[in-house]
N, C-alpha and C positions, 0 to 999 in steps of 0.2 A: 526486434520490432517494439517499437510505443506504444501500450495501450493508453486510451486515452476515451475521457467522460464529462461532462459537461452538464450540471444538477443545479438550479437556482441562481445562475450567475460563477459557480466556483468550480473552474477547470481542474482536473484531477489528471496528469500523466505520470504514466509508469514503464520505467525504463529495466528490467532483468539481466545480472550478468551469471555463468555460471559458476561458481570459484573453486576452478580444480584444484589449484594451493591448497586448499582449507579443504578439499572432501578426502574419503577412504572408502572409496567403491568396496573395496574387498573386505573392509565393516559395513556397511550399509550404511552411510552415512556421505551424506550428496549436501553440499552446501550452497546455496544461492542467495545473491543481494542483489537489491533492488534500491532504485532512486523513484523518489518520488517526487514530484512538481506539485504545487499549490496554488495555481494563479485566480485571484478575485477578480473577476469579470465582471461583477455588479458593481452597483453604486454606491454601495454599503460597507462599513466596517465590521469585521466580522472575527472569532474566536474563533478556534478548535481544540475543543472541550474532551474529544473522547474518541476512540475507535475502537473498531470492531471488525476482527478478520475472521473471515470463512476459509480456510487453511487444506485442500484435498492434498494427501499424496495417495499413490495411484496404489501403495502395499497396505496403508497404516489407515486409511479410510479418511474422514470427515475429522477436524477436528477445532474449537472455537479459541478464539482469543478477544479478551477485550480487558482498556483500561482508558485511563486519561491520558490525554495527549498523545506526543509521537515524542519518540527522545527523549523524555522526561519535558518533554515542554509543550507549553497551550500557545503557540502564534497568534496573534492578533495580525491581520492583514487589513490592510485600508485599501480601497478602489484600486485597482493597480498594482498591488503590491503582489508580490510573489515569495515562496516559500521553500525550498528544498532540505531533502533530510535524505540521509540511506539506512537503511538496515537489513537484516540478512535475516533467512527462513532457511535450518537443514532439514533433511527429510530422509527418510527409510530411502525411499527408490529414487531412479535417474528422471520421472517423470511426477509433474504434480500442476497444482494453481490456485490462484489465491485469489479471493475480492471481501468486499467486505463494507464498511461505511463512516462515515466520517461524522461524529455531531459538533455542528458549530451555533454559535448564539451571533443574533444579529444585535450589535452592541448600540445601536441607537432605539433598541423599545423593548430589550431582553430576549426575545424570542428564540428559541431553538428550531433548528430545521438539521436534517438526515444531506449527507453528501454522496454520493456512490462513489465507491472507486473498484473503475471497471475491472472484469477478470482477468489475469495476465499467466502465461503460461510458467512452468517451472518444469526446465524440459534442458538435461545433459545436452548438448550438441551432437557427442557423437549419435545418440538415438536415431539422428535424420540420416545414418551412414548404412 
């Protein structure tokens, strides 16, 4: 399932896979990736400067993450323009979730403004068996 968020003109979807290759249930170690969409709906050109993850797994509790950019990189989108990147989040247990926020600068008057990008689950498969 796509989560999926819409903050100031800048669409935020998030797609979750769970990568049994890369985890060790029998370490406690669950590994999940995710793709994320960046589409600029406004009429604006615009940065992404910084973020910031709210990180739950369901053994290990709360935990934060933040830096610049996504990748090592700050995208600049123009009207239309769209964005993607993937990266991967493990965790102690088979269940977890993540949201968090996005700061981008409106490059026509400098301004910063907050993006949300909505909750999206982090959840084994087999779990629903």
């Amino acid at each position: 399932m796509v989560a999926t968020e819409i903050t100031n003109g800048i669409k935020i979807s998030v797609d979750v896979t769970y990568e049994a290759a890369h985890s060790r249930p029998q370490q406690a170690y669950y590994v999940f990736s995710y793709r994320i969409s960046i589409e600029n709906k406004s009429d604006q050109t615009v940065q992404l400067l910084r973020r910031h993850w709210y990180i739950f797994d369901s053994v290990a509790g709360w935990n934060e993450v933040e830096g610049e950019g996504v990748v090592s990189q700050q995208p600049v989108l123009y009207p239309d323009d769209e964005y993607q990147y993937e990266s991967f989040c493990p965790l102690v247990s088979e269940a977890g979730k993540m949201r968090g926020t996005y700061l981008m600068q409106n490059k026509s008057d400098g301004s910063t403004f907050e993006v949300r990008i909505p909750t999206f689950e982090l959840i084994a498969p087999y779990r629903f068996n």
